[in-house]
C-alpha positions as CSV (number, residue, x, y, z in Angstrom):
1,X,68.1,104.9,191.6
2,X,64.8,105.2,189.8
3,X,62.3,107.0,191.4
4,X,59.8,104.6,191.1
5,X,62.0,102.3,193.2
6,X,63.0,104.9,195.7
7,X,59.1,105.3,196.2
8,X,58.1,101.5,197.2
9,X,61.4,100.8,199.1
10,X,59.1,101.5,202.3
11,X,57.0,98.6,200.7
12,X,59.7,96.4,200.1
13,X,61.1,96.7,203.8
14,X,57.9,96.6,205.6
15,X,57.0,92.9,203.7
16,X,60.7,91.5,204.7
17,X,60.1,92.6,208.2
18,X,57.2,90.6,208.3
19,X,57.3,88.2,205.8
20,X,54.0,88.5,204.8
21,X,52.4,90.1,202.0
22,X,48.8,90.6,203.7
23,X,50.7,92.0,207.2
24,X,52.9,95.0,205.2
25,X,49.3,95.4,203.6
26,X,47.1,95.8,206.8
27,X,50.2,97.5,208.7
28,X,50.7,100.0,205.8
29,X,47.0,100.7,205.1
30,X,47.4,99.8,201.3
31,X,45.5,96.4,199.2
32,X,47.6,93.7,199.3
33,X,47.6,93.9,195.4
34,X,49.2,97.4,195.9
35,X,52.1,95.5,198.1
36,X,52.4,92.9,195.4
37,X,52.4,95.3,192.6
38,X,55.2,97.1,194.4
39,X,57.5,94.1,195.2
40,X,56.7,92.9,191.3
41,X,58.5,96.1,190.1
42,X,61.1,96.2,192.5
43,X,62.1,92.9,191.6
44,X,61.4,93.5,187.9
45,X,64.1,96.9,187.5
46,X,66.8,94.6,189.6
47,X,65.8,91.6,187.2
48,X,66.1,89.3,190.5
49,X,64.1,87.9,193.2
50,X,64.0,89.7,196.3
51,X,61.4,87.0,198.0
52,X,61.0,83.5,198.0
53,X,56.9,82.5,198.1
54,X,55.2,79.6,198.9
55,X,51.7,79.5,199.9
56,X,52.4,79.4,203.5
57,X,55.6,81.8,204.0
58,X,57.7,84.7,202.4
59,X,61.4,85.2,202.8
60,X,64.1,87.0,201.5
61,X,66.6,85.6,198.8
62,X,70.5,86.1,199.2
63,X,69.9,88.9,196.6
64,X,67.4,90.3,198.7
65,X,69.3,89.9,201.7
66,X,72.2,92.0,200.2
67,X,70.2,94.4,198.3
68,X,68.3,95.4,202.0
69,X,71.3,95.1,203.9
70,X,72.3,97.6,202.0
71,X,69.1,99.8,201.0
72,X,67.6,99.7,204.8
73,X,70.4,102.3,206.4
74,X,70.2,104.4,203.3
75,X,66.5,104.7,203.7
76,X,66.6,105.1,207.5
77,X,69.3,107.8,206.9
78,X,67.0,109.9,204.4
79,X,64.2,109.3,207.1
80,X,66.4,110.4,209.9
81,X,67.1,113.7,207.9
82,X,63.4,114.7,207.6
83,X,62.4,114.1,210.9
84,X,65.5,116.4,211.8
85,X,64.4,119.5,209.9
86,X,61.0,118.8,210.9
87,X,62.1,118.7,214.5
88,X,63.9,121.9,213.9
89,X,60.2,123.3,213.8
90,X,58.8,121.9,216.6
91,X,57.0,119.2,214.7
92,X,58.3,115.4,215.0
93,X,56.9,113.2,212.7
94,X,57.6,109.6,211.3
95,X,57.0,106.0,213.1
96,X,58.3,105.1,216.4
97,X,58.4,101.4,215.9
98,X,58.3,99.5,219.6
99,X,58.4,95.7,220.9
100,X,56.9,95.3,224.2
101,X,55.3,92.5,226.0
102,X,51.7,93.4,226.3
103,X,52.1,94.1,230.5
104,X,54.2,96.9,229.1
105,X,50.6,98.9,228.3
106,X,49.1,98.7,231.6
107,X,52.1,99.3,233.5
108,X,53.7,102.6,231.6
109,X,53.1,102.6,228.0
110,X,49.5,103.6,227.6
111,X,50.1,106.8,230.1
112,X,53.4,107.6,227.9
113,X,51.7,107.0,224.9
114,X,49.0,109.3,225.5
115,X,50.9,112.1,226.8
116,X,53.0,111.8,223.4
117,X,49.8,112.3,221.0
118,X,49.3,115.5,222.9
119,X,53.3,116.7,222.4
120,X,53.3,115.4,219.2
121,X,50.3,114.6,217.0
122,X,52.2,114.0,213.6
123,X,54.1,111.1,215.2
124,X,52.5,107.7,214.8
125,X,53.8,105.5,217.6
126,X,53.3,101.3,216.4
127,X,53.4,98.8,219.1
128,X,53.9,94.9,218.2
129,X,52.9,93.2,221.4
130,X,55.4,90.2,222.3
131,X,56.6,88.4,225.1
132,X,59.5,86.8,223.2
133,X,63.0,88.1,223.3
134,X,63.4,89.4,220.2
135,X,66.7,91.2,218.5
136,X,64.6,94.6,217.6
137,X,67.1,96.2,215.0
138,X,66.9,92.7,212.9
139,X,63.2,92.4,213.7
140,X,62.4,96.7,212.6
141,X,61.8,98.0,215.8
142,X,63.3,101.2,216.9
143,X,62.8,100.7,220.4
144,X,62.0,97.3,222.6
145,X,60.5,97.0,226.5
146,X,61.6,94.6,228.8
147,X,62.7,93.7,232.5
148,X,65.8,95.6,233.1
149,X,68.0,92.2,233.8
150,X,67.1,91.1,229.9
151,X,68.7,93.8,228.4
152,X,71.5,93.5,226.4
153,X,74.2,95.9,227.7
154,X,75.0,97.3,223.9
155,X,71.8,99.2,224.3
156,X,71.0,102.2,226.0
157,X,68.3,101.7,229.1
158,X,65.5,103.8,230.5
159,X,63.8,103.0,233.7
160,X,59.9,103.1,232.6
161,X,58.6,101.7,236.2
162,X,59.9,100.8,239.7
163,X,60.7,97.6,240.6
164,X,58.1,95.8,241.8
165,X,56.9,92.0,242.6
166,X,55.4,88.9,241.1
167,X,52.9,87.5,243.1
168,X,50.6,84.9,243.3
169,X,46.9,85.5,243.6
170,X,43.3,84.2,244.0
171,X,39.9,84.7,244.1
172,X,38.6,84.4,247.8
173,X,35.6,82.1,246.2
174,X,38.8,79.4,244.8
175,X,40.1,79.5,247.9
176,X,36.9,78.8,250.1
177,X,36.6,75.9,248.2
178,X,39.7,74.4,247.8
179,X,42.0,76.3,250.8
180,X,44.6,78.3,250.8
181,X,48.3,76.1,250.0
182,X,50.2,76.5,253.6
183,X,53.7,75.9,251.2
184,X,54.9,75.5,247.8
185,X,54.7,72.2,247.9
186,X,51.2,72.4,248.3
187,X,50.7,74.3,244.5
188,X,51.1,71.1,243.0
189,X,47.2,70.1,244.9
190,X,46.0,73.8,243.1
191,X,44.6,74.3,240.1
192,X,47.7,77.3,238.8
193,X,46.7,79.0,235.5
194,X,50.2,78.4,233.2
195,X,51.5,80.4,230.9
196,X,52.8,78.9,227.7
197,X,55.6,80.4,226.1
198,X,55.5,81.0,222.4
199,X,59.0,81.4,221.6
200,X,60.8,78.3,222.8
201,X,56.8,76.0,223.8
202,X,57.6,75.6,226.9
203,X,55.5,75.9,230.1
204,X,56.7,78.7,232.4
205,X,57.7,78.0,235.7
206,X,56.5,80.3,238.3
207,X,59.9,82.1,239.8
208,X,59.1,82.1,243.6
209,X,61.6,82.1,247.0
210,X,61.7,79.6,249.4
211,X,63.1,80.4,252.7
212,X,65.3,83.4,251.0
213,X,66.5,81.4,247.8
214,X,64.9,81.9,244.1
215,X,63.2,78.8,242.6
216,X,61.5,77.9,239.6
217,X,58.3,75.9,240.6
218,X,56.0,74.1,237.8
219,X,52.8,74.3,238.2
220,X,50.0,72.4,236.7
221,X,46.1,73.0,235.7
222,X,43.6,73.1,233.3
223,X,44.1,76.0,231.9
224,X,47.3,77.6,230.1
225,X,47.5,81.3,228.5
226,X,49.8,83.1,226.5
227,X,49.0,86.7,227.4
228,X,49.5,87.2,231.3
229,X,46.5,89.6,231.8
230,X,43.8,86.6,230.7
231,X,45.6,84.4,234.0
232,X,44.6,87.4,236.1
233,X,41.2,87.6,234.5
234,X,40.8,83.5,234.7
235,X,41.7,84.0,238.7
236,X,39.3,86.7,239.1
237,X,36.4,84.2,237.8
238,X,37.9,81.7,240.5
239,X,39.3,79.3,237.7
240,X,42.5,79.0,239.8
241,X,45.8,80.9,240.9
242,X,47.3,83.2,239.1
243,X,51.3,84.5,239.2
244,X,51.8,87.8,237.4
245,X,53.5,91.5,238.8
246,X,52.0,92.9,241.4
247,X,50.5,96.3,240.2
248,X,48.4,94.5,237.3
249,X,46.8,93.0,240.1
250,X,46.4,95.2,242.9
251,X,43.1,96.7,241.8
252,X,41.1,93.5,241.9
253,X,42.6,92.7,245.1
254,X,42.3,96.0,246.9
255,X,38.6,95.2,245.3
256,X,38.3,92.4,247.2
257,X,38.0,90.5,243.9
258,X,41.8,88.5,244.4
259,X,43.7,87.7,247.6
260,X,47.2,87.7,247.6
261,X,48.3,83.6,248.3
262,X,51.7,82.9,250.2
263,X,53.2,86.4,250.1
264,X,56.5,85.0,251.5
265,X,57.2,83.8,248.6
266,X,56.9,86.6,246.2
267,X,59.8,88.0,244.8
268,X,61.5,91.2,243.2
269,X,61.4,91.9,239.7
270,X,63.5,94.9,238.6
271,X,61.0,96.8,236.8
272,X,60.8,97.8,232.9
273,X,63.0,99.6,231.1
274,X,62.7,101.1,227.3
275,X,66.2,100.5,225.8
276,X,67.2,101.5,222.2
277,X,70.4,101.5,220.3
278,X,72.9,104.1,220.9
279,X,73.4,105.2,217.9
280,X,69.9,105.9,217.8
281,X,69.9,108.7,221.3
282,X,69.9,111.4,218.9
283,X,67.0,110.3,216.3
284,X,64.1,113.8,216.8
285,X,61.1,110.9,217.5
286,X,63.3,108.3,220.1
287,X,64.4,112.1,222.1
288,X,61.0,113.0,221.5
289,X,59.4,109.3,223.3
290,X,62.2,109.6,226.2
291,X,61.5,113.0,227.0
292,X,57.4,112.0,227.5
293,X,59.3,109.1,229.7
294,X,60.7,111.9,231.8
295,X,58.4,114.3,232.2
């Protein structure tokens, strides 16, 4: 291949990832003329379109479906071999590339994260912060976070946290004023902070037990969120109750700042888990991100 394509292939993937010109720009640190310029040759030396433009999307062409179908394991390969001999050393370097629903930070990631930069300072760990199921090898990421029952059993699982519960919770202000709800039933009289889902639209409905047995309860208010830590912010400012896991929320009420509202009714989640592909167990920066899980 010529060089000068071997060179901007990086480019080239980075803007089919994430079908956008000025993302791959901002992501990659270059101008977004710089991005152009390098998908301009590419497709120039192939004498074909890789990307289909309009003013409001990019996505790939069947030719540029094939030719990345084919050129992404190829690069990943030669990318794979570096980090090796690197490794070899003592020093990983690269991207570790990870999907995570933005609870994943306060709960493990941050403390992992940080203990990484000290292990291994070349690395460059990129999190995309998403609450949708997403299918991380199409989507570019090496590694994704999720609840351990969401996880597709083709992938290999890490345990990040313990289990641990999703509750519902108020500010003791809210709850002078408009009482605490004796049953579920009664949430449909409270003001409940909802949490809109961007992937399919829909509302969330709380998942709760009643009397031993899992239910879905929806819940209405005048407020609706797509990030879970602003519902536990809104409650702390007595907009309403919140439902959201446990430990993101036992600060404020050990603070005094949230009570806990119909406990009974709380129920289990099986914590997060990293998961990757197996074929990727052996790659020096996923070994290197499980071992600051470990330690």
């Amino acid at each position: 291949m010529d060089r000068d394509l071997l060179a901007h292939l990086p480019v080239v993937r980075r803007v089919a990832e994430r079908r956008s010109f000025a993302r791959a720009a901002a992501e990659l640190g270059l101008s977004p003329s710089a991005v152009s310029h390098a998908v301009r040759l590419f497709e120039e030396r192939l004498r074909t379109p890789l990307f289909a433009r309009t003013t409001r999307s990019v996505s790939l062409t069947e030719a540029g479906q094939t030719f990345l179908a084919a050129a992404i394991p190829a690069l990943d390969a030669l990318e794979e071999a570096a980090s090796m001999i690197q490794a070899a050393d003592g020093n990983v370097t690269g991207t570790v590339r990870i999907n995570a629903p933005s609870v994943a930070m306060p709960l493990a990631l941050t403390r992992i994260i940080a203990r990484l930069a000290g292990r291994h300072p070349r690395l460059v760990v990129e999190v995309t912060s998403d609450e949708a199921l997403v299918d991380i090898v199409s989507a570019g990421h090496d590694m994704g976070v999720r609840l351990g029952e969401m996880i597709a059993q083709d992938m290999v699982a890490v345990r990040l946290t313990p289990p641990f519960k999703a509750i519902m919770a108020a500010s003791p202000e809210y709850l002078r004023l408009r009482g605490k709800p004796p049953a579920l039933a009664d949430l449909k009289t409270h003001n409940c902070i909802g949490f809109r889902q961007l992937s399919g639209g829909g509302v969330y409905a709380w998942d709760l037990a009643d009397e031993g047995k899992d239910v879905a309860v929806k819940v209405s208010g005048s407020v609706r969120v797509t990030e879970p830590l602003l519902a536990i912010e809104l409650a702390s400012q007595s907009v309403g109750i919140a439902y959201g896991f446990e430990p993101l929320m036992r600060d404020a009420i050990q603070a005094g700042r949230l009570e806990q509202v119909l406990p009974a009714a709380s129920i289990e989640e099986p914590g997060l888990f990293l998961y990757f592909p197996r074929r990727a167990t052996q790659a020096p920066k996923i070994r290197a991100f499980v071992d600051a899980v470990r330690a």
